[in-house]
N, C-alpha and C positions, 0 to 999 in steps of 0.2 A: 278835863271832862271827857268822858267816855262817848265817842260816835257810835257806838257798838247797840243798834234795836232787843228789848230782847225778842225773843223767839213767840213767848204770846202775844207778840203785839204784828207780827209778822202775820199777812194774810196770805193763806194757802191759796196755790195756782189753782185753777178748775180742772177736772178733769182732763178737757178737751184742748186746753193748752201745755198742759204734757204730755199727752201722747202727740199734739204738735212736733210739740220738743223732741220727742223721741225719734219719730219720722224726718223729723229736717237734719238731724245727726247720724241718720243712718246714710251707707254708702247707697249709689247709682246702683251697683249690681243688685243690693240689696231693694231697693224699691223698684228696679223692673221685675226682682222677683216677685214681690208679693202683689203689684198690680198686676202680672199675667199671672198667677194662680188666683189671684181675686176675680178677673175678669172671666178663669176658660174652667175654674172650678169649683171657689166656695160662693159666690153668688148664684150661678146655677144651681147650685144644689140646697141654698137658703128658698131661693124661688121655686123649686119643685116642692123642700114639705110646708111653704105655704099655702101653696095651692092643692098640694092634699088636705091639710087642712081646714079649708076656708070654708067648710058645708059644716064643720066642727067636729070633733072628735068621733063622737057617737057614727055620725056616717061614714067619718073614715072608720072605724072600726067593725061597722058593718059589710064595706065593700073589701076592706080588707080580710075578713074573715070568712067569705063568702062559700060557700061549698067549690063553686067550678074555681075561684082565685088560689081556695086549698091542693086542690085539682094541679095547675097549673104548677104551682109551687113543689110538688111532692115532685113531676114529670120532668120540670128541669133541675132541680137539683139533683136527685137523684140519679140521672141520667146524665147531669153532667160530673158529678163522683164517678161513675162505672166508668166513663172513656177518659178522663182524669185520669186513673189506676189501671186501665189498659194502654192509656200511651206512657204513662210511669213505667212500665215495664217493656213494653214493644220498642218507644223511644229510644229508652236507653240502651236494648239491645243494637239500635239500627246503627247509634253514635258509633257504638264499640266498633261496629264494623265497618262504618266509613273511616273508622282514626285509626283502624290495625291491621284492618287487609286492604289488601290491594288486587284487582280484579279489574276486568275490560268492563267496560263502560262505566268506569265508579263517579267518573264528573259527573256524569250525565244523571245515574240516581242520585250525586250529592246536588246538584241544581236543582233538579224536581221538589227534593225536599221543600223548598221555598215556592211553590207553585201555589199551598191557600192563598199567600200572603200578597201574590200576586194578580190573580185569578177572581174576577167579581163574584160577590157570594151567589149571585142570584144563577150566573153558568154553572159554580161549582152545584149549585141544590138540583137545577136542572139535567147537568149531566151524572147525578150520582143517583138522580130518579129514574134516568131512561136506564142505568149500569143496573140498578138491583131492584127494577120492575118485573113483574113475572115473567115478563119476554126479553128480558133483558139478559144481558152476557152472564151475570153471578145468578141473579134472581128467577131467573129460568131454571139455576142448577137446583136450588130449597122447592121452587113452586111443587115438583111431585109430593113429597116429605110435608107439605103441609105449612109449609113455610116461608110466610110472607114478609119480605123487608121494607118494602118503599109503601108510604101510605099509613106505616104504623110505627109505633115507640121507637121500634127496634130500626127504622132508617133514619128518625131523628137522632139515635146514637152514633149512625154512620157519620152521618153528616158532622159531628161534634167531633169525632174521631177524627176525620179528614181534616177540623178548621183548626184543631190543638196541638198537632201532632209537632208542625217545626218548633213549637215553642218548647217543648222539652227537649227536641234533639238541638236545634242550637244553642241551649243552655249548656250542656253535658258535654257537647263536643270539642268546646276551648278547655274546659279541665282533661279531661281525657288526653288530649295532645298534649298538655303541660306535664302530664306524669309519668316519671320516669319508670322507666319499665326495672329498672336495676333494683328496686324495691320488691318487683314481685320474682324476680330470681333471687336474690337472696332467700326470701323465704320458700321457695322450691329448694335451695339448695339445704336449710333448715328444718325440711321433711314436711312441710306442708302441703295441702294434698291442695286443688284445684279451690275447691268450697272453701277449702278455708282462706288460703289465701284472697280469692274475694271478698268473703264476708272481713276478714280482719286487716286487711292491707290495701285493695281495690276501693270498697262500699263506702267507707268513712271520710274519705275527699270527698267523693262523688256525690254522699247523701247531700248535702244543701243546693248544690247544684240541682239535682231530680226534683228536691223540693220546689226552687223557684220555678224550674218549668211548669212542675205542675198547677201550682200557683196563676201562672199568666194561663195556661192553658185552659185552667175553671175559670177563669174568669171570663174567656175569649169564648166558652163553650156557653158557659151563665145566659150572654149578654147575646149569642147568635140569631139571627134572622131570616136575612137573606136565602140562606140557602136550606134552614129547615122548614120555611113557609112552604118549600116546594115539594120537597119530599115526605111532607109530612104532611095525611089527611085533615090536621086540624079541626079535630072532632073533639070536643069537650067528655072531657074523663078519660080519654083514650090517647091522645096525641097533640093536645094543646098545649104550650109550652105557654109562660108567661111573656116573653115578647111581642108572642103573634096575640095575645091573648090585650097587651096593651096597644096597638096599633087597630083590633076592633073595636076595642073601645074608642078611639080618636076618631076612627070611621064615624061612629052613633056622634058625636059629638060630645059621648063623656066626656071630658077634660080633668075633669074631678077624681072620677072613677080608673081615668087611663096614669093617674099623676101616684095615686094612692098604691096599685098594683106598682107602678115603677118604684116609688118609698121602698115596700118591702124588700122589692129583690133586690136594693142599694144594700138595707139593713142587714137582711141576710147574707149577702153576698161579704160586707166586711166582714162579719162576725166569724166566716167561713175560713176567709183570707188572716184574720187575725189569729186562728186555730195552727193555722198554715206555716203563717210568719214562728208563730212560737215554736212548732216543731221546728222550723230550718233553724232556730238561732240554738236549740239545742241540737240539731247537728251539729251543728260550728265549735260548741262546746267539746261535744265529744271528740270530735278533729283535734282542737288544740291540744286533749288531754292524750 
C-alpha cells in the first residue's frame, strides 16, 4: 500500500509561512541587507506617501498641483539640468586637465575639488552670497551691466554649480587615468585630426562615466538646501526652489502639505534619473560595439 498523499488532499502553506521559509533560507549577508534598506529606505519612503496621502487624493492633488508648488518645481529642475550640463562639460574639461598636465600647484587645485563635499552647506551658500553680491568680489564686476547674481535664479544656479561639480569630475577622473594614451596616437598617426579623434576614440569610454556624474550631480543639485536658502531670495515665482519651499511648509505646521511637495520631487526626480540611467547603459552599449 502506497504512503505516497495525493496532492489534492495536501493543504497549501499560507502565504506568510513561505515567505517565512524564504527568509530563514536566505544567507546573514542577505538579510542584513534588506533589514538596512528596509530600515534607512523603503519604509521611509512607504511612511512619506502615506502621509501625503492621508487628507486623500483630491488634497494631495490639489497641494501638489498648486501654482507656487508648479513654481517651485519648473525653478529646481530646470535649474538643476542647466548646471547638470554645465558641469557635464566644465567637469570634464577640469578631469582632463588634472589626468594630463602637470602644473605648480596641481595638488592643491586637485584637493579643492573636494572642498563642497567637505564644506557645511549653509558656509558654502554664505560665502558664495557675500562672493557674488553686488559688493562683492565677482558681483561687483555684473552690478554695472545690470546684472544681478545673489538674491536671484541665477545664484541659486551658482550655488548648484559649486555642490555638483566634484561628482562629475571624480567620476571621469579614474577612467581618464585608465586610458591609454597609445590609442589616441595611433589614430593621430592614422590622420585623425584632434575632433575627431575625441569624438571617436577619447568620448565613448568616457561618455558613461559623464553620465553617472551627471546623474549624482542632479540629484545632489535636486535635493540642495543649505546653501541656496542663503543665496537665494526665496521669493515665490522667482527664486523658490522646492526644498526651501518644503521646509516652509514644516514651519506653518503643514506636515501634509510639506510630505506631498517632497512625493513629487521623489517622483520626478527618479523619473529623471531613470532617463539618465537609460542613456548611460546605452553608452555602455556603444563602448562595447
Amino acid at each position: 500500500m502506497s504512503n505516497v498523499i495525493p496532492a489534492s488532499l495536501v493543504k497549501p502553506k499560507p502565504a506568510w509561512k513561505v515567505w517565512f521559509d524564504r527568509i530563514r533560507n536566505l544567507s546573514w549577508t542577505w538579510r542584513i541587507t534588506w533589514f538596512y534598506l528596509s530600515a534607512m529606505l523603503f519604509l521611509p519612503l512607504v511612511a512619506m506617501f502615506t502621509k501625503a496621502a492621508s487628507d486623500g487624493w483630491g488634497k494631495f492633488w490639489e497641494i501638489a498641483s498648486s501654482p507656487i508648488a508648479i513654481s517651485t518645481y519648473d525653478i529646481t529642475f530646470t535649474t538643476s539640468l542647466i548646471a547638470t550640463l554645465f558641469n557635464g562639460l566644465f567637469g570634464t574639461a577640469i578631469a582632463w586637465v588634472l589626468v594630463r598636465y602637470d602644473f605648480p600647484g596641481k595638488r592643491i587645485i586637485d584637493a579643492s575639488i573636494d572642498l563642497p563635499f567637505a564644506l557645511p552647506t549653509s558656509v558654502a551658500g554664505l560665502t558664495l552670497a557675500t562672493v557674488y553680491s553686488d559688493n562683492g568680489w565677482i558681483g561687483s564686476l555684473f552690478a554695472p551691466f545690470g546684472i544681478k547674481i545673489a538674491f536671484t535664479r541665477l545664484g541659486v544656479g551658482m550655488a548648484m554649480l559649486f555642490i555638483s561639480l566634484p561628482f562629475i569630475v571624480r567620476t571621469v577622473q579614474p577612467v581618464l587615468i585608465e586610458m591609454e594614451k597609445d590609442i589616441e596616437e595611433a589614430a593621430w598617426c592614422l590622420g585623425a585630426s584632434d575632433w575627431q579623434t575625441f569624438r571617436q576614440v577619447i568620448l565613448p569610454p568616457l561618455l558613461p562615466s559623464i553620465l553617472t556624474g551627471m546623474a549624482l550631480g542632479f540629484s545632489r543639485a535636486v535635493g540642495e538646501y543649505g546653501s541656496t536658502v542663503i543665496i537665494a531670495s526665496n521669493t515665490p515665482f522667482k527664486d523658490l526652489i522646492a526644498p526651501v519651499l518644503i521646509f516652509q511648509r514644516l514651519e506653518q505646521y503643514d506636515y501634509a502639505g510639506a510630505t506631498t511637495i517632497g512625493v513629487v520631487l521623489l517622483l520626478i526626480s527618479l523619473v529623471l534619473l531613470l532617463g539618465i540611467n537609460i542613456l548611460q547603459a546605452w553608452g555602455q552599449r556603444y563602448e562595447e560595439q
